[in-house]
C-alpha positions as CSV (number, residue, x, y, z in Angstrom):
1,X,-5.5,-7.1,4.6
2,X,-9.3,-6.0,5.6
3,X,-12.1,-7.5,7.3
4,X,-15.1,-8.8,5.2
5,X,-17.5,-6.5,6.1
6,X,-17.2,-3.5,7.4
7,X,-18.9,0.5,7.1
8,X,-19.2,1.7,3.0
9,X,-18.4,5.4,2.7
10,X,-19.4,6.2,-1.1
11,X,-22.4,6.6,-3.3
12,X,-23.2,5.3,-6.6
13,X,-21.0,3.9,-8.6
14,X,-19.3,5.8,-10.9
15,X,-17.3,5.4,-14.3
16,X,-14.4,7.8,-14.7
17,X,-14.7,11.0,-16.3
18,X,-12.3,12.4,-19.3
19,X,-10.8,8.5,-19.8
20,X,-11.4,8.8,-23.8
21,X,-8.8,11.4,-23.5
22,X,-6.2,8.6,-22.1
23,X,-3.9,7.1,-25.3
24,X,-3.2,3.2,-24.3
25,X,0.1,1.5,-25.1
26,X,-0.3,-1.2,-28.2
27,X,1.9,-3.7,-26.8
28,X,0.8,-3.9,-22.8
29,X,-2.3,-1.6,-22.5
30,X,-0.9,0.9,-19.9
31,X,-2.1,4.4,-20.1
32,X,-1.0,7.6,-20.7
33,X,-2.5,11.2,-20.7
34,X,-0.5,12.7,-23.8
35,X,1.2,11.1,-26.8
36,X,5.0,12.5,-25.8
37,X,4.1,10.1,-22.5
38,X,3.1,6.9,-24.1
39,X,5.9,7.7,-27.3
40,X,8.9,7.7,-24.2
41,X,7.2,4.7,-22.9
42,X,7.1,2.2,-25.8
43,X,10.6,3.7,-26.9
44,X,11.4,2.5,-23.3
45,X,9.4,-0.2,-22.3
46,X,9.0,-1.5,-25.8
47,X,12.1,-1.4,-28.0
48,X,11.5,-4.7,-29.4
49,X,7.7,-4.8,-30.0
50,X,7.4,-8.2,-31.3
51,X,8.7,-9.9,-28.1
52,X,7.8,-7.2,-25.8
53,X,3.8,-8.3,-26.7
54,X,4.9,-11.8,-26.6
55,X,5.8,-10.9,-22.8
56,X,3.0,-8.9,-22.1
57,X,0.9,-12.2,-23.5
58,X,2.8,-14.0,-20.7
59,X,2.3,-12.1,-17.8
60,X,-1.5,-11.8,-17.9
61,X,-2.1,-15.2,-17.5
62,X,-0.6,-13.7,-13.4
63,X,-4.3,-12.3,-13.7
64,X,-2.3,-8.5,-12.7
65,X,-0.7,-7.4,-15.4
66,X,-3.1,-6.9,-18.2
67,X,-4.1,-3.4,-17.6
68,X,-5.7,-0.7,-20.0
69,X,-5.7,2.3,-16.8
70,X,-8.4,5.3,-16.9
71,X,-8.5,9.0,-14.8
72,X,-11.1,9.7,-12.1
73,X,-12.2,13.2,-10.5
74,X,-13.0,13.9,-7.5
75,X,-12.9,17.1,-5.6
76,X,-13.2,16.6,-2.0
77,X,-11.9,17.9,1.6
78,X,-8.6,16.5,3.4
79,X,-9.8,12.8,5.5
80,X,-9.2,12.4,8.9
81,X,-7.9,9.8,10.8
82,X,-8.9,9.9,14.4
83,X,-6.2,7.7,17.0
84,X,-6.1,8.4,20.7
85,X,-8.6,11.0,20.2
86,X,-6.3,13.2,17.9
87,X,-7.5,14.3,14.8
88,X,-4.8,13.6,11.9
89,X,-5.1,15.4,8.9
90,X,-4.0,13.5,5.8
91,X,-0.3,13.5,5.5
92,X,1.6,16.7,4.1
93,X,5.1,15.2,5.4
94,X,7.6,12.7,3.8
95,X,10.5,11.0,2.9
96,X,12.5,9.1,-0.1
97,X,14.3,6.4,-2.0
98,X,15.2,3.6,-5.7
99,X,13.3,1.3,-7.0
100,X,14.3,-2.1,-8.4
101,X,11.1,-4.3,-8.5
102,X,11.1,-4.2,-12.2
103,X,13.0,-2.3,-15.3
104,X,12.8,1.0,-13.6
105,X,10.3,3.5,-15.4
106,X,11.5,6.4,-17.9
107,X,12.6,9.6,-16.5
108,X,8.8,10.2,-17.1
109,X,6.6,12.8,-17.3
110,X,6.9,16.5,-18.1
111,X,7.9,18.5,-15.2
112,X,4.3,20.3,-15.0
113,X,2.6,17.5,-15.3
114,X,4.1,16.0,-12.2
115,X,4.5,19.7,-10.6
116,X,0.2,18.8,-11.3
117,X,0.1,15.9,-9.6
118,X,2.3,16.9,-6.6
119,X,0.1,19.9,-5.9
120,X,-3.0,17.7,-6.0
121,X,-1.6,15.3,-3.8
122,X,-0.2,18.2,-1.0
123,X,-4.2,19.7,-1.3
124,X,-6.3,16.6,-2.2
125,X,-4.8,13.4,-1.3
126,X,-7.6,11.8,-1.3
127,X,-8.6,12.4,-5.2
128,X,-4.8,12.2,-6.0
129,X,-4.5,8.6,-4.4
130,X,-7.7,7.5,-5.9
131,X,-6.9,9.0,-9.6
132,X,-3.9,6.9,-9.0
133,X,-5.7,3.9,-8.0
134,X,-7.9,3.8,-11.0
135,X,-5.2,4.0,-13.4
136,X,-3.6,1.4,-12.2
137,X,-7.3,-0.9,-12.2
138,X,-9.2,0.9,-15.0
139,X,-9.3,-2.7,-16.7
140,X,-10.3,-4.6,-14.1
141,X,-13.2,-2.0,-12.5
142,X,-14.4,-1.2,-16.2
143,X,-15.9,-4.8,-16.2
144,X,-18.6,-3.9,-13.6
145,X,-20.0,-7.4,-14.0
146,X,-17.0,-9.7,-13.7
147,X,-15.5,-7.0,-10.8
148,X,-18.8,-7.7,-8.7
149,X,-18.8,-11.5,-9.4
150,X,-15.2,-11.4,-7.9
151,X,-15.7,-9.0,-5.0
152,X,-18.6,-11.3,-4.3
153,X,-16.4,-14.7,-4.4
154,X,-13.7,-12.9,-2.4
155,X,-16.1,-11.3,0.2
156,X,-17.0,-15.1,0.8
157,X,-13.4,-16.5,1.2
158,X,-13.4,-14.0,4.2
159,X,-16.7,-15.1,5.8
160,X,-15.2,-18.7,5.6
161,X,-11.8,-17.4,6.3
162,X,-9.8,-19.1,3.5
163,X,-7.4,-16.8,3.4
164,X,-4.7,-18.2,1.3
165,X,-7.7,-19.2,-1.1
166,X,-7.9,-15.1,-1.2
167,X,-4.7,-14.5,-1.3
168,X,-2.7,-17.2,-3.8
169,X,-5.1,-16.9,-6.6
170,X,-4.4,-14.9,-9.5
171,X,-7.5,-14.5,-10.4
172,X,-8.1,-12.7,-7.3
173,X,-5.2,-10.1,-6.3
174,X,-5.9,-7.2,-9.0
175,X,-10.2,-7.2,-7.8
176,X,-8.9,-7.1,-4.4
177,X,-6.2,-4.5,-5.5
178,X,-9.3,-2.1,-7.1
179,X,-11.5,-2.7,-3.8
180,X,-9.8,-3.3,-0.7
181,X,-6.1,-1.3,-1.2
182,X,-7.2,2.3,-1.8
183,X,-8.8,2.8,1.7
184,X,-6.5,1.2,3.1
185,X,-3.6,3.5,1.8
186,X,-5.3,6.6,2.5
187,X,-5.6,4.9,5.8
188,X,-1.8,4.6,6.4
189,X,-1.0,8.2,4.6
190,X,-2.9,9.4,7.5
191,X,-1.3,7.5,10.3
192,X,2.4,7.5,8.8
193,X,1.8,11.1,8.0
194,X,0.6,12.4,11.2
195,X,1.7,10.1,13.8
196,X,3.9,12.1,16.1
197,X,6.2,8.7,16.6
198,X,6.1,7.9,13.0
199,X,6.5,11.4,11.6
200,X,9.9,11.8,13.5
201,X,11.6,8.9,12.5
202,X,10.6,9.8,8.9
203,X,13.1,13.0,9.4
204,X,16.2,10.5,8.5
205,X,16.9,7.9,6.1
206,X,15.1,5.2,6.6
207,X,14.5,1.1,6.4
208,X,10.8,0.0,6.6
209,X,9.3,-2.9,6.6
210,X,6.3,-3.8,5.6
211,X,5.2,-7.6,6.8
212,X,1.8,-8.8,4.8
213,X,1.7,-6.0,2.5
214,X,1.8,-7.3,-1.1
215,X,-1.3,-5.8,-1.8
216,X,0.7,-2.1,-2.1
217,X,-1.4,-0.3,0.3
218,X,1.7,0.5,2.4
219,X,3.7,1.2,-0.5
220,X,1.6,3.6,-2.1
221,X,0.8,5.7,1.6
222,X,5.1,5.6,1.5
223,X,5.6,6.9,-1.7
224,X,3.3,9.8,-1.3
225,X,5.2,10.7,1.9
226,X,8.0,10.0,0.0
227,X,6.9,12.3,-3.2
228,X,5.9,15.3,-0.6
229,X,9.2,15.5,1.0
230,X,11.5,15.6,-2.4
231,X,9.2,18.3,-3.8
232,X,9.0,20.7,-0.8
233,X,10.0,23.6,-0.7
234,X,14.1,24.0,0.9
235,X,15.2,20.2,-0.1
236,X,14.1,19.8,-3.7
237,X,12.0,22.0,-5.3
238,X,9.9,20.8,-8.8
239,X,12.0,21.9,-11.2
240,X,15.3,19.8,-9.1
241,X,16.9,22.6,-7.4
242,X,19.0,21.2,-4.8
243,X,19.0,22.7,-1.3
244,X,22.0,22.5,1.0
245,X,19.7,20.2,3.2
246,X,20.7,16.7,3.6
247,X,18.9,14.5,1.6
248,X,16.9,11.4,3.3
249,X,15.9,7.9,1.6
250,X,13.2,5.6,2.5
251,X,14.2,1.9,1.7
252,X,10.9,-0.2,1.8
253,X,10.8,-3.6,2.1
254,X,7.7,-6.1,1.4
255,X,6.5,-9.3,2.1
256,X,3.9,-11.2,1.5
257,X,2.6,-14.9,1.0
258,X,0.5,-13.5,-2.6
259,X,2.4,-13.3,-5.6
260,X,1.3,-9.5,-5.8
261,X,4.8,-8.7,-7.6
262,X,3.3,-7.5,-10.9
263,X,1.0,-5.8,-9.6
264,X,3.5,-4.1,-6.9
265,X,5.6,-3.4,-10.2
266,X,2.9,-1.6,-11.4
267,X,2.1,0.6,-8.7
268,X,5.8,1.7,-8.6
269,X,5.5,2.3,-12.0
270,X,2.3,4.4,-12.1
271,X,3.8,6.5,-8.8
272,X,6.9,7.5,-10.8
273,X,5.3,8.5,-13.5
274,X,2.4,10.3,-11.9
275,X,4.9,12.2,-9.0
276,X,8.8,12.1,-10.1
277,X,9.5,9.8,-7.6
278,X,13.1,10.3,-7.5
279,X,15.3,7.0,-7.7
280,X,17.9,7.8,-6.0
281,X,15.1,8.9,-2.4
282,X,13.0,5.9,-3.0
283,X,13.5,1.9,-3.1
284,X,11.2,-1.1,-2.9
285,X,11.7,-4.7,-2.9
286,X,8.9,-7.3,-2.9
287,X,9.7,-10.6,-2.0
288,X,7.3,-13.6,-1.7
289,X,6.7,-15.4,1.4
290,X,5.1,-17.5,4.4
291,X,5.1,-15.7,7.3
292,X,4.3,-18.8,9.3
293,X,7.1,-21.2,7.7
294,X,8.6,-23.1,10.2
295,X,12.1,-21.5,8.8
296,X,12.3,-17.4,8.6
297,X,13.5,-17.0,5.1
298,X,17.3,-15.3,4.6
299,X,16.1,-12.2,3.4
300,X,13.4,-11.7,6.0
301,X,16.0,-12.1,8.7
302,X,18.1,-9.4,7.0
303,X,15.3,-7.1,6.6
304,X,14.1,-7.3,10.3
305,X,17.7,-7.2,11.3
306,X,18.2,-3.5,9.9
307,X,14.6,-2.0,9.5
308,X,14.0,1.5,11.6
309,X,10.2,0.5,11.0
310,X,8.6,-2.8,10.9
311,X,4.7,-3.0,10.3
312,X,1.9,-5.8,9.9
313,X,-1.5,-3.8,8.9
314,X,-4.2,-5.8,8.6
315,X,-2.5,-9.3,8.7
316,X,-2.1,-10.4,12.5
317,X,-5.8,-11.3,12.9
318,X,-5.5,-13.1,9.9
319,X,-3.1,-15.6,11.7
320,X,-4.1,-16.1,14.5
321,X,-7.3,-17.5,12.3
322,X,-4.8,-19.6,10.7
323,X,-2.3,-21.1,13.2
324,X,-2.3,-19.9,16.8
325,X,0.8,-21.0,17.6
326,X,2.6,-20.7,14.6
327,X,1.6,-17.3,14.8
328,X,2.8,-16.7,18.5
329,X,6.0,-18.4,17.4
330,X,6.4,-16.0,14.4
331,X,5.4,-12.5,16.4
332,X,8.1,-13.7,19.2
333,X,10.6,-14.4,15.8
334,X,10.0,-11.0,14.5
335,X,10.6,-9.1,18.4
336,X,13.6,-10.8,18.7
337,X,15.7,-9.9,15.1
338,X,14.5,-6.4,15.6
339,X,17.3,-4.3,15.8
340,X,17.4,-2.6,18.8
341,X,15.6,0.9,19.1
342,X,13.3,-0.3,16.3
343,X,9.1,0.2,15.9
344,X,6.9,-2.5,15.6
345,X,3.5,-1.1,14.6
346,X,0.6,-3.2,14.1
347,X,-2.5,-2.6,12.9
348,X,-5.8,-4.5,12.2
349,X,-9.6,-4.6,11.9
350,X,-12.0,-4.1,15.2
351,X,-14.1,-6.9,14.0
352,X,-15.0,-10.7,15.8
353,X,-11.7,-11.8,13.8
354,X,-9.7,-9.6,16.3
355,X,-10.6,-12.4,18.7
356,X,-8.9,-15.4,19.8
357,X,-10.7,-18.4,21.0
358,X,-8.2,-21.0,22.9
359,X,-9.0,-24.7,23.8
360,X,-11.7,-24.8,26.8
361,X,-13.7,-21.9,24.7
362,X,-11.9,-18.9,26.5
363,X,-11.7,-16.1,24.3
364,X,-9.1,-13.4,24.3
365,X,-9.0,-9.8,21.8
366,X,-6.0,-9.9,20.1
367,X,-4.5,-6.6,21.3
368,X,-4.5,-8.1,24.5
369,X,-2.5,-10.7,23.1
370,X,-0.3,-8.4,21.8
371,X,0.5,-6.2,24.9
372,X,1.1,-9.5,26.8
373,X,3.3,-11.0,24.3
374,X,5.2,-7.9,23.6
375,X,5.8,-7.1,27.2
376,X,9.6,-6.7,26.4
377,X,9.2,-3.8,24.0
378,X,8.0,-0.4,25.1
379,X,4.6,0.1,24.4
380,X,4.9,3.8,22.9
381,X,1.0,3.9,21.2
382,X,-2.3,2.5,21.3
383,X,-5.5,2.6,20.4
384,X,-8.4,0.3,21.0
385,X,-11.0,1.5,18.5
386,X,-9.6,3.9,15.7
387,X,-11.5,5.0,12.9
388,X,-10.2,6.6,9.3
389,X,-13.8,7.8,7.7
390,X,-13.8,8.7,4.2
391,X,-16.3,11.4,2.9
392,X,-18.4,10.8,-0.4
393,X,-16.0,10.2,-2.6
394,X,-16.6,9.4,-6.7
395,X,-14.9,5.7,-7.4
396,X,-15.8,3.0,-9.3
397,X,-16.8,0.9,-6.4
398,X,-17.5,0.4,-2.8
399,X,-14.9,2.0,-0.4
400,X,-15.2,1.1,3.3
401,X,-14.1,3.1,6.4
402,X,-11.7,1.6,8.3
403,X,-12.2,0.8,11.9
404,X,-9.1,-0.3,13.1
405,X,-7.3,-1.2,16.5
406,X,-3.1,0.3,17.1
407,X,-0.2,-0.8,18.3
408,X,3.2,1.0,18.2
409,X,6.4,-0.9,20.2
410,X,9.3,0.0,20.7
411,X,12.3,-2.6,21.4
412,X,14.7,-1.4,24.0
């Protein structure tokens, strides 16, 4: 979850080029770029039309899932994500596995236009994530008007910092979906990517999760390492030729106290369709929750209990905003059902929210905090001040750098 404010990379906004050519479902407005796509859809999605329209009528009034997508193009170099004064390209590694947030999607797609999509993402994340992006919020962005009235509304929920106001109205996830997610998934594809901790844990099967992420940016950065690995070369190839290599399955988990679960639906949706995710390499659950409820929920418990990977981008400063000590309380919680061996990798803006103020005025940064209240894990990475800079890219609004602080534990 972002800061505010915060450095624009971008120009002009833009509408999408070539979105006449894309062919609309007539009973929930999803997109497709040929007929034999949006035919398999409806025959799958759709078999009843009558009461599939009466549930698409339903699940707008969630404010996510009324959405008629469109394409963008951009053509632009590989970003860069700079942490501990490395340089990481954007991610060309992986992993995979199912997906049960919602009836899964058809065995989609023809095989070149995935093997299309694939090859974009391994040369041009960047345009690949973004053209992904924009299918999924071509509704929402096309209304230039009512987008900038809500970006506006949002932007001053954060100066106030009502974040639950942000973040448990409808009306608001899908704006904040268009704006705020993309950079911050291109963010993560980086950093997952290109981590030297992260990228070797991502050589087996394994559980992540992902603590404040509704939104999807974690999801989608996962399912792009996810879609690189089944389609390189020696495990799977395009056309589903099977190696004799051992096949590995990423399991991701996420929470958050927004009901983004529509919205997360369609994400997974739109990255089966667009890469062949595989369903048997690639799973995500969503699940709905406070983070600071007195009570850990079951299901939490189990998820911390036997994740490889825990993260919480772009939420801790958030709160601490909230409740200091229900937040301290929480963070100890989390440390402590670890399983042992396991990352904790946090994440979140360099900003004057990544300060603590404590009774008597004292002020404290946050990663400070962290190291102090974490002194029980192994501290394997850090980073004060880390920046993922975007170059001009062509989207229909405002993308921000993000400036960002790091921490990777390690429980013993």
């Amino acid at each position: 979850m972002p800061e505010p404010v915060g450095g624009a990379a971008g120009g002009e906004e833009q509408g999408p080029p070539g979105s006449a050519a894309m062919k609309p479902c007539p009973v929930c407005g999803f997109a497709f770029d040929s007929a034999k796509n949006l035919a398999r859809h409806v025959a799958t999605k759709h078999p009843d039309p009558a009461a599939s329209a009466t549930q698409a009528k339903a699940d707008s009034a969630s404010a996510v899932a009324e959405l008629v997508p469109s394409t963008v193009t951009v053509d632009l170099p590989v970003g860069t994500c700079l942490v501990e004064h490395e340089v990481f390209a954007a991610a060309t590694q992986t992993v995979a596995s199912p997906c049960h947030l919602a009836a899964a999607a058809p065995s989609i797609a023809i095989a070149g236009d995935v093997q299309g999509n694939v090859e974009e993402l391994r040369r041009r994340p960047i345009e690949e994530v973004l053209a992904m992006f924009t299918m999924v919020c071509g509704a929402v962005l096309a209304d230039k008007t009512a987008f900038s009235q809500r970006v506006r509304h949002i932007k001053d929920l954060f100066i106030q910092r009502d974040f639950l106001a942000i973040f448990t109205d409808p009306s608001n996830l899908l704006v904040y979906l268009a704006r705020w997610v993309p950079p911050r998934a291109l963010c993560y594809l980086s950093l997952f990517g290109q981590s030297p901790t992260l990228k070797q844990v991502l050589t087996q099967s394994v559980r992540w999760t992902c603590l404040g992420a509704g939104p999807g940016s974690e999801l989608v950065a996962l399912s792009a390492l996810a879609t690189l690995e089944q389609h390189a070369g020696g495990e799977v190839d395009v056309a589903g030729t099977i190696t004799d290599q051992p096949r590995r399955f990423l399991d991701v988990f996420l929470h958050d106290i927004g009901d983004f679960g529509p919205a997360v639906s369609r994400l997974v949706e739109m990255t089966q369709q667009r890469w062949g995710i595989s369903e048997d390499r690639f799973r995500a659950q969503f699940v709905q929750g406070d983070l600071l409820a007195q009570q850990m929920a079951p299901e939490l418990e189990v998820a911390l209990s036997s994740s490889h990977v825990v993260t919480m981008m772009f939420v801790v400063n958030e709160l601490f905003q909230q409740d200091l000590d229900a937040t301290l309380k929480t963070l100890r919680d989390i440390a402590k059902r670890m399983h042992r061996h396991a990352f904790l990798v946090i994440a979140d803006s360099v900003s004057d929210m990544s300060t603590i103020t404590v009774f008597g005025g004292k002020q404290y940064r946050v990663p400070t905090v962290l190291d102090n209240l974490f002194k029980s894990l192994t501290k394997v990475s850090s980073a004060d001040s880390a920046w993922h800079r975007l170059p001009k890219v062509s989207y229909q609004c405002e993308l921000q750098n993000v400036h960002y602080f790091l921490r990777i534990y390690q429980k013993p």
